[in-house]
C-alpha positions as CSV (number, residue, x, y, z in Angstrom):
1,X,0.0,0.0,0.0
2,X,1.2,3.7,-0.5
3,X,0.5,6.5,2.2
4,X,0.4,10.2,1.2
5,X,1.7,12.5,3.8
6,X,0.5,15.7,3.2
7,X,1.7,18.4,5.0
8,X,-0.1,21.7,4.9
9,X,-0.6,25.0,6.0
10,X,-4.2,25.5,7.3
11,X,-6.2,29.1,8.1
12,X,-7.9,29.2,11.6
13,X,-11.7,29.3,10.2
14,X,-11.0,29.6,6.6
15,X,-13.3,26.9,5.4
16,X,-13.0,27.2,2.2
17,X,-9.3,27.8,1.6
18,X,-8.8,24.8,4.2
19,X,-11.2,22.5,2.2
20,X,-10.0,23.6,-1.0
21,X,-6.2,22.7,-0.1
22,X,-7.3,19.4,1.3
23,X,-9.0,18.6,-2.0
24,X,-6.0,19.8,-4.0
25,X,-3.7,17.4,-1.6
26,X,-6.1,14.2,-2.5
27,X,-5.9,15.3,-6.1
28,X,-1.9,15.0,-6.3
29,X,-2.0,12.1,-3.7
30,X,-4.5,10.4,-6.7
31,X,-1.7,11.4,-9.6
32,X,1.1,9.6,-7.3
33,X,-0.7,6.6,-7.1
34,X,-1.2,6.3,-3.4
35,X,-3.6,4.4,-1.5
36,X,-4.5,6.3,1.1
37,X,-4.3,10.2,1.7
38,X,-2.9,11.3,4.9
39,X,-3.9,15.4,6.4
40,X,-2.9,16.7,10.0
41,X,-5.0,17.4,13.2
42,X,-7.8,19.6,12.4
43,X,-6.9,20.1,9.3
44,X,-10.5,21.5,8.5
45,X,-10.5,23.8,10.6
46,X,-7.2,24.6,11.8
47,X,-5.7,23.7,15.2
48,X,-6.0,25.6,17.5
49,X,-9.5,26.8,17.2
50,X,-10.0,27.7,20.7
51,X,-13.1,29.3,21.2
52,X,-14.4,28.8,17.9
53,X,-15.5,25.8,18.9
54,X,-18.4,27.0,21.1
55,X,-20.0,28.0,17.6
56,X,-22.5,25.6,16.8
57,X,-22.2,27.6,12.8
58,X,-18.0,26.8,13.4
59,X,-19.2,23.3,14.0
60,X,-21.6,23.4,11.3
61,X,-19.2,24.4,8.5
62,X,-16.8,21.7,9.6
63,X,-19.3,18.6,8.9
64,X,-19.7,20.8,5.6
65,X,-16.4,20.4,5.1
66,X,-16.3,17.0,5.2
67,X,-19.2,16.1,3.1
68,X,-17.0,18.3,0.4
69,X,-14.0,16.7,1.1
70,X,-15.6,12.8,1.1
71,X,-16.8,13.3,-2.3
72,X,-13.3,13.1,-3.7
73,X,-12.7,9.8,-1.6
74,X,-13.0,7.6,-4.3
75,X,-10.4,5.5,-5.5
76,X,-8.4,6.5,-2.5
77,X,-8.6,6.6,1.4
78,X,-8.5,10.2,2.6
79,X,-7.6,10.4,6.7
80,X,-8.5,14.5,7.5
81,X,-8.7,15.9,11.1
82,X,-12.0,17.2,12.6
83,X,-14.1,18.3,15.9
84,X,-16.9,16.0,15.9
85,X,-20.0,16.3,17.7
86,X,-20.4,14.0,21.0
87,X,-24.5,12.6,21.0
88,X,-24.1,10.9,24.6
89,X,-26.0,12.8,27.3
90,X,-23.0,13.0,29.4
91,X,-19.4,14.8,29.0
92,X,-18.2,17.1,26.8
93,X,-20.4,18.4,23.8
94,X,-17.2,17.5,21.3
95,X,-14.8,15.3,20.2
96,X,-11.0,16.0,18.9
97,X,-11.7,13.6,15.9
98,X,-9.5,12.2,12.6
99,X,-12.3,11.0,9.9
100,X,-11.5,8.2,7.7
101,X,-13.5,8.7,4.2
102,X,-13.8,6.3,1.6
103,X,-15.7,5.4,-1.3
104,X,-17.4,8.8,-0.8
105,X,-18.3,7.7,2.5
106,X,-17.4,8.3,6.1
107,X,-16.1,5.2,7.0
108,X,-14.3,5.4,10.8
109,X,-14.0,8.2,13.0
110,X,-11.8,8.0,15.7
111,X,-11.5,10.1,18.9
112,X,-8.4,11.6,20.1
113,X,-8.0,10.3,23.9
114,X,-5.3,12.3,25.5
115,X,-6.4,15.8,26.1
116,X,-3.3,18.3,26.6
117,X,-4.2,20.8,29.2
118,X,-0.7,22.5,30.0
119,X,1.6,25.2,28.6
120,X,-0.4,26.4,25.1
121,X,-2.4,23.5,25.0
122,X,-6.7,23.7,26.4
123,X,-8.2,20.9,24.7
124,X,-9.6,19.3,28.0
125,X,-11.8,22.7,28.4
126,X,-13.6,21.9,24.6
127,X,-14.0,17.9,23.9
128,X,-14.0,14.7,25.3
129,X,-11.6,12.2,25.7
130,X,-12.3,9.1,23.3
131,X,-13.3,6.0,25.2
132,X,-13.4,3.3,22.2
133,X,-10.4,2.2,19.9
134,X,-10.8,0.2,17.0
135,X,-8.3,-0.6,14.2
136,X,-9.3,0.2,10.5
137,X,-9.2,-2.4,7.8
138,X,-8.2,-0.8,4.7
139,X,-7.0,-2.5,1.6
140,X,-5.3,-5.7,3.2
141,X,-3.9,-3.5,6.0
142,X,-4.9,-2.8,9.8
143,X,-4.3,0.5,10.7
144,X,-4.1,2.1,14.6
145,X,-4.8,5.6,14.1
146,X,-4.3,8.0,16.8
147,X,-3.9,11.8,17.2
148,X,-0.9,14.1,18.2
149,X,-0.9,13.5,22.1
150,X,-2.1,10.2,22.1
151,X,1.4,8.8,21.4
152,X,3.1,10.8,24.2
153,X,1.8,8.8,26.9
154,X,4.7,7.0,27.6
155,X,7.4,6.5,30.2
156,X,8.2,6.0,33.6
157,X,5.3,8.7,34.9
158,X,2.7,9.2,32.2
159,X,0.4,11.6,32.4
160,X,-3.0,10.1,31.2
161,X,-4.6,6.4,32.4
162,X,-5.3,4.8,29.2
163,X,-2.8,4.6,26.2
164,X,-4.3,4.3,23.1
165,X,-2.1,2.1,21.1
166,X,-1.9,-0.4,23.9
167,X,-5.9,-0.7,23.6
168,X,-5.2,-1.2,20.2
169,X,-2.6,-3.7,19.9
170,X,-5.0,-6.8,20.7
171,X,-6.5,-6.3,17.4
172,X,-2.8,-6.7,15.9
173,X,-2.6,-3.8,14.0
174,X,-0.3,-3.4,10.8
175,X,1.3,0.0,11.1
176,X,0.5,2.9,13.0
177,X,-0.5,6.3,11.6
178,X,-0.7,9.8,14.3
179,X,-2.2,12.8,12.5
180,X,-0.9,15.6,14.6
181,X,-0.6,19.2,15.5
182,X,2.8,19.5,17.4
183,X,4.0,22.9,18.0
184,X,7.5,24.2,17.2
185,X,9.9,25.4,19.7
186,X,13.6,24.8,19.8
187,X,13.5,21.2,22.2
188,X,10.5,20.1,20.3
189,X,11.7,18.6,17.0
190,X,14.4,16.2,18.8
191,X,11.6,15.2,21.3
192,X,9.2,14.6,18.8
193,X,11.1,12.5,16.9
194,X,12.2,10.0,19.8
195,X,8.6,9.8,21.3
196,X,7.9,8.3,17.7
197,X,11.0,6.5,17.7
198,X,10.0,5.2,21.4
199,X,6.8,3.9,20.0
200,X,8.3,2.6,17.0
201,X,10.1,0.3,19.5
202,X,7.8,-0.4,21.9
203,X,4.7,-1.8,19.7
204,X,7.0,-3.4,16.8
205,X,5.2,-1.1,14.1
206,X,5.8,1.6,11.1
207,X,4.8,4.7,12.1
208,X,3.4,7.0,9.4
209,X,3.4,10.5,11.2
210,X,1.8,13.8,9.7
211,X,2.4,16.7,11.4
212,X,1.1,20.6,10.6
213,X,3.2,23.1,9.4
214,X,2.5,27.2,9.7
215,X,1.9,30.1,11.8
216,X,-1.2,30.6,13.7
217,X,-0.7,33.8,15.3
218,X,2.0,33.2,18.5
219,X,2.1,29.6,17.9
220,X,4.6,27.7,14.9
221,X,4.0,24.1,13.5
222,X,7.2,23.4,12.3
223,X,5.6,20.4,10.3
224,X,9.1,18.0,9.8
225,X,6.8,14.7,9.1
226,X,8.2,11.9,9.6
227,X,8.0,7.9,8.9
228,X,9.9,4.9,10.8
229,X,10.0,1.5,10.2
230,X,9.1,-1.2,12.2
231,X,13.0,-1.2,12.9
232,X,13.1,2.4,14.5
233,X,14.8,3.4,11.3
234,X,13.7,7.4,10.0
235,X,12.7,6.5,6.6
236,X,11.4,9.5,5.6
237,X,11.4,13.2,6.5
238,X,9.4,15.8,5.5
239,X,10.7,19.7,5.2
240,X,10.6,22.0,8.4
241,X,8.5,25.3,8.3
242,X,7.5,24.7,4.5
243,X,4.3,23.0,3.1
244,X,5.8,19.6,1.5
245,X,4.2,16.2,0.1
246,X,5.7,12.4,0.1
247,X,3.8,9.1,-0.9
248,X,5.6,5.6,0.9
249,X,5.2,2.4,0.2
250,X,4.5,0.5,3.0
251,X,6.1,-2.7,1.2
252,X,9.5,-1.2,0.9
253,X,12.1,-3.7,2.9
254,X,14.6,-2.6,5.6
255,X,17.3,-3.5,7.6
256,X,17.3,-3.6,11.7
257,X,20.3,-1.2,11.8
258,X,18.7,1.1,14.3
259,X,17.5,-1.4,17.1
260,X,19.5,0.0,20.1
261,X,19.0,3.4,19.7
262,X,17.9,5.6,22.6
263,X,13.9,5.6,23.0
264,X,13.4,9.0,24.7
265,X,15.5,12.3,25.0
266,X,13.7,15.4,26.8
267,X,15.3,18.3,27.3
268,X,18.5,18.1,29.0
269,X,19.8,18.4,32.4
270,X,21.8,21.7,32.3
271,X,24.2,23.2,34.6
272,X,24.4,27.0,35.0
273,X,27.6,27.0,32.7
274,X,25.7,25.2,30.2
275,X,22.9,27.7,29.8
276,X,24.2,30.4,27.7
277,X,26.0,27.8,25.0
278,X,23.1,26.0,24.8
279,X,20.7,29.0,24.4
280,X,22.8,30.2,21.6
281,X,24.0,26.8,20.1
282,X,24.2,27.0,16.4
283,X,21.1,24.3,15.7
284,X,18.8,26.2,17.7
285,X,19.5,30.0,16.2
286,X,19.2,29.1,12.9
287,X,15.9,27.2,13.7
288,X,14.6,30.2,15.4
289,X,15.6,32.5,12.8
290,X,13.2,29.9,10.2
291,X,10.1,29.5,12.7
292,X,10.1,33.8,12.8
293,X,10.6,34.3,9.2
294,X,7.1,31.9,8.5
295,X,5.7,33.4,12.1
296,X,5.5,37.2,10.6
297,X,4.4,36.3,7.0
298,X,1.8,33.9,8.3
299,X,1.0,36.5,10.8
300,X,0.8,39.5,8.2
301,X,-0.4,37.2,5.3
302,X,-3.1,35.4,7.6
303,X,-4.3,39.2,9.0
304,X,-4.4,40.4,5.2
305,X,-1.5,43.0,6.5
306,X,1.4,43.7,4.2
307,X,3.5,46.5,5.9
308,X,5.3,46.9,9.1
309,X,6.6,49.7,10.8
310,X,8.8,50.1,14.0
311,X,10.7,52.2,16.0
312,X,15.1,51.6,14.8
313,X,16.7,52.9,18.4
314,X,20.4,52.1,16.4
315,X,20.4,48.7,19.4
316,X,20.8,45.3,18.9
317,X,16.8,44.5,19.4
318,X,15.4,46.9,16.7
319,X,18.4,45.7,14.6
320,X,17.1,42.4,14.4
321,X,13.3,42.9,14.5
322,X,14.4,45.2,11.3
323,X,16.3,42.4,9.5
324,X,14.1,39.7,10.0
325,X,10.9,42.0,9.1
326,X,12.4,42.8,6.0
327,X,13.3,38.8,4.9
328,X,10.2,38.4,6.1
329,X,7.7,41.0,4.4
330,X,10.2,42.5,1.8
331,X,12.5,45.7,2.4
332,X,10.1,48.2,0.6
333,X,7.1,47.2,2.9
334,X,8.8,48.1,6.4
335,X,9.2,51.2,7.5
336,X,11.8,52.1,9.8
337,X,11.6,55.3,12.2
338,X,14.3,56.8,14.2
339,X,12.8,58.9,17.0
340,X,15.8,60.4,19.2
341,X,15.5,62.9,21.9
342,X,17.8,64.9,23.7
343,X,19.3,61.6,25.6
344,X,20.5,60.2,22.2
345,X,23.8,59.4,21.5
346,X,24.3,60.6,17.6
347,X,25.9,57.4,16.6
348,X,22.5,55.9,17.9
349,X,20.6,57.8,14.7
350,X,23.8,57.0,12.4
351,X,23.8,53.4,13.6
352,X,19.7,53.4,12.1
353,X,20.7,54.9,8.9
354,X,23.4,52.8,8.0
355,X,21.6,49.7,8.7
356,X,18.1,50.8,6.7
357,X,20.8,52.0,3.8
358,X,22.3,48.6,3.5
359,X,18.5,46.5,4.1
360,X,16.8,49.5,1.5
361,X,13.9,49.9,3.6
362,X,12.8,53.3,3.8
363,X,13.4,55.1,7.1
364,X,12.5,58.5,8.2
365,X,13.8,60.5,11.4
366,X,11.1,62.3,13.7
367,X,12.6,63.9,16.7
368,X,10.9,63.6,19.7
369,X,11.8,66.6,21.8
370,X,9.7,68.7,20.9
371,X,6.6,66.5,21.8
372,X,8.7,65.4,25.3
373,X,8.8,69.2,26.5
374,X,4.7,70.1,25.3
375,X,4.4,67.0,27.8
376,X,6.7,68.1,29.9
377,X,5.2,71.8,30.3
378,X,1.6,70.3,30.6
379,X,2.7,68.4,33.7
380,X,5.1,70.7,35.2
381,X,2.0,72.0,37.5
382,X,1.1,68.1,38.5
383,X,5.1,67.2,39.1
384,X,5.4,69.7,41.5
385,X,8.6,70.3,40.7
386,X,10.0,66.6,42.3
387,X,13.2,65.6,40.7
388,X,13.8,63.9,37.5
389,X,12.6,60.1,37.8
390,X,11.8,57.1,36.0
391,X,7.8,59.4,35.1
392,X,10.2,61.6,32.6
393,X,12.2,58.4,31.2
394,X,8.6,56.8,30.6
395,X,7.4,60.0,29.1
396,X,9.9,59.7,25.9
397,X,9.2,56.5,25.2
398,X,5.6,56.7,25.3
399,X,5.8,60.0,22.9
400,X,7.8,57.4,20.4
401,X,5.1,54.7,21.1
402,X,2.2,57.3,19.9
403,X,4.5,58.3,17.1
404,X,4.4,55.2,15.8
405,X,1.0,54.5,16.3
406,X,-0.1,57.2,14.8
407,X,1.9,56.6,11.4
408,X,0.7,53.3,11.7
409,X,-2.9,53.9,11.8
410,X,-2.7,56.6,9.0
411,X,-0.7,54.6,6.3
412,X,-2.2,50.5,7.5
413,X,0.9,49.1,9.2
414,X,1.3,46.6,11.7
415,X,3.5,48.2,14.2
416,X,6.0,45.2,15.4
417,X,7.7,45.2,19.6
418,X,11.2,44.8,19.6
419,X,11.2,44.1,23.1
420,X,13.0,40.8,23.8
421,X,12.8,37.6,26.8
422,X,15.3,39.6,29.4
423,X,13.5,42.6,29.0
424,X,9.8,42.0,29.3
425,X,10.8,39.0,32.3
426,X,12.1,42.0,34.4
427,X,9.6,44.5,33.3
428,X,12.4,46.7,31.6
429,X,10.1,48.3,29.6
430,X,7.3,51.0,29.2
431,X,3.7,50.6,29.1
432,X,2.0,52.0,25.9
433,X,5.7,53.1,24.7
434,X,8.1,50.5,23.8
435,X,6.3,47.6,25.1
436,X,3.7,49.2,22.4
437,X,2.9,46.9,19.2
438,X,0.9,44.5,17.3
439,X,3.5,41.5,17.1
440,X,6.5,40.5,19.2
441,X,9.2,38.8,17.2
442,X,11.9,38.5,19.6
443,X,9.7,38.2,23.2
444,X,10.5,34.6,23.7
445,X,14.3,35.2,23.0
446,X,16.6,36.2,25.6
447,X,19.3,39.1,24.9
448,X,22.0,36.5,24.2
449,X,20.2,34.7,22.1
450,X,19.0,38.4,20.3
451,X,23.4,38.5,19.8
452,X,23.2,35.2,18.6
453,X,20.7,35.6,16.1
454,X,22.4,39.0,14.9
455,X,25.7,37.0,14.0
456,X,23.4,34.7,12.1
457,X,22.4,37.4,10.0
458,X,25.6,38.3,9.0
459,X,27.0,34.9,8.9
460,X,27.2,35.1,5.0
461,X,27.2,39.1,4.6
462,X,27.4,42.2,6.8
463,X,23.8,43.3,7.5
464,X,24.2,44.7,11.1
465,X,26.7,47.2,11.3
466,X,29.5,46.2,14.0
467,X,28.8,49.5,15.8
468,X,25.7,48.0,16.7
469,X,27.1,44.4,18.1
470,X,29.6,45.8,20.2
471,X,28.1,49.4,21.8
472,X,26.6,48.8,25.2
473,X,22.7,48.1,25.5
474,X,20.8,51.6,26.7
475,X,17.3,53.0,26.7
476,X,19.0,56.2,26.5
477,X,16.1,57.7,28.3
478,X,18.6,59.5,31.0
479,X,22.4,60.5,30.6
480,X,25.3,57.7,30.2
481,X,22.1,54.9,30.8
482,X,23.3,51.3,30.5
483,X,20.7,48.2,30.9
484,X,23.4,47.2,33.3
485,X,22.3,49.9,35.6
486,X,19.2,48.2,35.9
487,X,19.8,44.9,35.3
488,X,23.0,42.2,36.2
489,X,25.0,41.5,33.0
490,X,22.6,39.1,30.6
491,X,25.2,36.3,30.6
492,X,24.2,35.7,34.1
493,X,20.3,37.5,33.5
494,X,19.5,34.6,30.9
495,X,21.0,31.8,33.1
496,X,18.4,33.0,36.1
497,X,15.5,33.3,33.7
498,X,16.0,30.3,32.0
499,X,16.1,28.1,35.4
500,X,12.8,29.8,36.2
501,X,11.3,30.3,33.8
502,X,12.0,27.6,31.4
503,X,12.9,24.8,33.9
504,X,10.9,26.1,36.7
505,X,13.3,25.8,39.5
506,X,12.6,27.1,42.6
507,X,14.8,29.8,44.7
508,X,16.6,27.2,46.4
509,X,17.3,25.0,43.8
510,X,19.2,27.4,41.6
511,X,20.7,28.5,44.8
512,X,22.1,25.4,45.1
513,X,23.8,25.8,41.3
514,X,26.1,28.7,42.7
515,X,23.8,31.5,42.6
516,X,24.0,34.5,44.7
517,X,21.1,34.7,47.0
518,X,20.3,38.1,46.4
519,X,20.9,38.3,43.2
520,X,18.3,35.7,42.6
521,X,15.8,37.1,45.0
522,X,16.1,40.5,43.5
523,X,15.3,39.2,39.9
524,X,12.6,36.9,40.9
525,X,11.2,39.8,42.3
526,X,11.5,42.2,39.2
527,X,10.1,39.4,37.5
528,X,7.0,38.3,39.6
529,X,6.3,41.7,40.2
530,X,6.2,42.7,36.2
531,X,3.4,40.5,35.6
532,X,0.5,43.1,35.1
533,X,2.9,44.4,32.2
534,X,3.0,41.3,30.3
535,X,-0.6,41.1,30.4
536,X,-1.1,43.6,28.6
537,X,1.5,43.0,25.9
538,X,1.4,42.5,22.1
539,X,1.4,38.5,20.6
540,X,4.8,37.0,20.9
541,X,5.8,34.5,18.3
542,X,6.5,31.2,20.7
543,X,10.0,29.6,19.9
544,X,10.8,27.9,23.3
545,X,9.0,25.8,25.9
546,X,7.8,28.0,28.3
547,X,6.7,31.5,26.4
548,X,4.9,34.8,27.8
549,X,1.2,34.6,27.2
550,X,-1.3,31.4,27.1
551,X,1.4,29.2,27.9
552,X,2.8,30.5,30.9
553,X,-0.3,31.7,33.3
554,X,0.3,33.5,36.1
555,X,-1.9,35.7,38.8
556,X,-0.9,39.3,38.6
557,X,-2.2,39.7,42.6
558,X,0.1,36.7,43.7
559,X,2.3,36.9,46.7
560,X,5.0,34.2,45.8
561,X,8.5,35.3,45.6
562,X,7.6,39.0,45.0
């Protein structure tokens, strides 16, 4: 028999685009010769829906979906991802479903039975977990089908009580086939591929594995489909953050060269040394640099947006958010705005020319001191005439934010944050100023990792001037300002962050790894304490773990360690 793996790039409640891609996939699956079809979780009507799914017309257009999509199951076996409606009188009104059409008929449909509920994931609060397993018979073959989670449940300490392919394996299934929705971030892929590997082994079976690929606002599906033989051996491997297409023969022969290979390799054990490095390994940067490239034109393209705008400071951050926007979207459709004030440093402006000169974006220059001392006037009676604090500092950077906003809204641009990990974890930022934005490119990347990323750029030609690499990081929104005013050094920020954040030590754990004590206390602090900020910020485009917004939920009122 020959599988189809199509890998494709659906639209969150775009019906018809969805459908019309799905039919296009059965149609060169057809040409190929394959058997059966195989689509990702969802696929219909894009994953994650969320809230969509309380729509009974959302629900509606999805069984019209299908009915479209069945009639082209002829000749072939089509295996597309669905909600489906639950008809018991008790649990959930839904199921996390993946339809099996043939003969222009819905022949099987089987229910996904482990329900993420952590980090990004909410699928316990919309369907129910599936209850019956049953293998499908198709053309001389028994296939398990299962759905994304379902073959994660595995290990010393699983999370869920049933596991679906070991209800399955008394029917002595064939090969096994997981239409997924599995989220990029730079620990995933590696993960992903051993839990397959790690049921490869377990149950003796091919694994046919069809993952999503594209940007659905924060989150990326790095799509990198795979298929292992019986033998644990990777067969075949789809592209990474690009549509692609493969048909296998499930007949093919192959050798047991892969039989001791380790079954399961989560993220590693790291020791405070090994933080930075691994941050800003190689592997992971150019990864990164891949997922945020599809992230803003899926984000701009998906929005029906075509031009950007932000605020170039002549610093590292707005260096990078420049470059990438302009890969991304094309140099002529971002606009870059240098907005100094009195505290600016005039390399800072020359550093923002240069770069825009050599990425041929157009860039304009709109001082801000004029604006800063209307304010400045208006409030003099309020201030009392207290010194010069951190209200003035805010005050320029929200006159740039409203700048920006305001060009924005007159010409249609998306303005885009260049805020970064470091920054927004400590709250070094401004409300409504430079935390301002529509989309945050580098929010789940730490400072170092912003460095790291920069050097990528250049790796094959200068883009980012060396002015910009080496000068110290400043807000320039006071005399001589250095982030390391504020802040310790970001060698030793990131290390702290990433322990907590990422790997969710506790205070005396990373204490423990040679710490200081108040060092640690004071940035768990700043960062605990920032939290009403972050609620209030922009979209970040996820591309680690454990990123600001729906995956990492935390009570701006809470107590602990603040």
């Amino acid at each position: 028999m020959k599988i189809a793996l199509v890998q494709q790039n659906y639209h969150i409640g775009n019906f018809e685009h969805n459908t019309e891609k799905i039919i296009q996939g059965i149609g060169k699956a057809k040409e190929g010769g394959a058997d059966l079809v195989v689509f990702s979780e969802l696929s219909v009507c894009g994953y994650p829906p969320r809230d969509f799914l309380e729509f009974e017309d959302f629900l509606a257009r999805c069984y019209e979906s299908i009915d479209k999509i069945k009639a082209y199951a002829s000749g072939i076996g089509v295996i597309v991802g669905s909600p489906v409606r639950n008809h018991a009188p008790k649990g959930k009104d839904l199921f996390n479903a993946a339809f099996f059409l043939q003969d222009q008929e819905v022949k099987a449909v089987v229910h996904k039975t482990c329900l993420p509920a952590y980090d990004i994931f909410d699928e316990y609060r919309y369907f129910e977990s599936g209850t019956e397993w049953q293998v499908i018979e198709f053309r001389g073959k028994r296939i398990a089908l299962t759905i994304c989670e379902d073959i994660w449940n595995l290990g010393d300490n699983p999370m869920y009580n049933v596991c679906p392919m070991d209800q399955l394996m008394p029917q002595l299934p064939d090969l096994m086939i997981n239409i997924s929705a599995s989220p990029f971030d730079y620990d995933h892929e590696e993960d992903r591929r051993a839990v397959v590997r790690q049921n490869v082994l377990k149950y003796k079976l091919p694994m046919y594995y069809c993952n999503a690929v594209g940007a659905q606002t924060e989150i990326i599906f790095d799509g990198g489909s795979v298929v292992y033989d019986a033998y644990a051996n990777c067969t075949h491997h789809l592209k990474i953050f690009e549509e692609d297409f493969q048909i296998v023969d499930t007949e093919m022969k192959y050798r047991p060269v892969n039989k001791h290979l380790p079954v399961f390799t989560s993220a590693s054990v790291l020791r405070p040394e090994q933080i930075i490095p691994y941050l800003t390994r190689r592997n992971n940067i150019r990864e990164i640099h891949d997922a945020l490239i599809l992230g803003i034109r899926d984000y701009f393209g998906k929005m029906g947006f075509q031009k950007a705008i932000l605020g170039s400071s002549g610093g590292i951050d707005s260096a990078v958010t420049l470059a990438l926007a302009c890969r991304a979207l094309g140099s002529e459709n971002v606009l870059a705005v240098a907005l100094p004030s009195g505290y600016s440093s005039p390399h800072s402006v020359e550093d923002a020319v240069a770069l825009s000169k050599k990425l041929n974006n157009p860039f304009d220059i709109i001082p801000i001191q004029p604006v800063y001392e209307s304010l400045l006037t208006a409030l003099e009676p309020a201030f009392k005439g207290l010194p010069f604090s951190v209200a003035e500092e805010n005050l320029q950077s929200r006159t740039r934010g409203n700048l920006l906003m305001g060009l924005a809204n007159k010409f249609g641009y998306i303005l885009l944050n260049t805020s970064n990990k470091s920054e927004l974890s400590t709250g070094y930022g401004t409300l409504y100023g430079d935390m301002a934005g529509g989309l945050s490119m580098l929010g789940d990347l730490y400072k170092t990792q912003v460095y790291a990323l920069a050097h990528l750029i250049n790796q094959d030609e200068e883009i980012i001037p060396p002015s910009i690499l080496n000068k110290a990081p400043s807000a320039e929104l006071r005399p001589d300002q250095k982030d390391s005013d504020s802040l310790p050094d970001y060698d030793l920020l990131d290390k702290i962050l990433f322990l907590y954040i990422e790997r969710r030590k506790g205070p005396r754990e990373i204490i423990d790894m040679g710490v200081d004590e108040d060092l640690l206390l004071r940035v768990l602090k700043l960062v605990n304490t920032s939290e009403y900020k972050r609620n209030q910020f922009c979209p970040i485009i996820r591309v680690s773990g454990k990123a600001f917004g729906m995956g990492r939920r935390m009570p701006i009122v809470g107590k602990y360690l603040s």
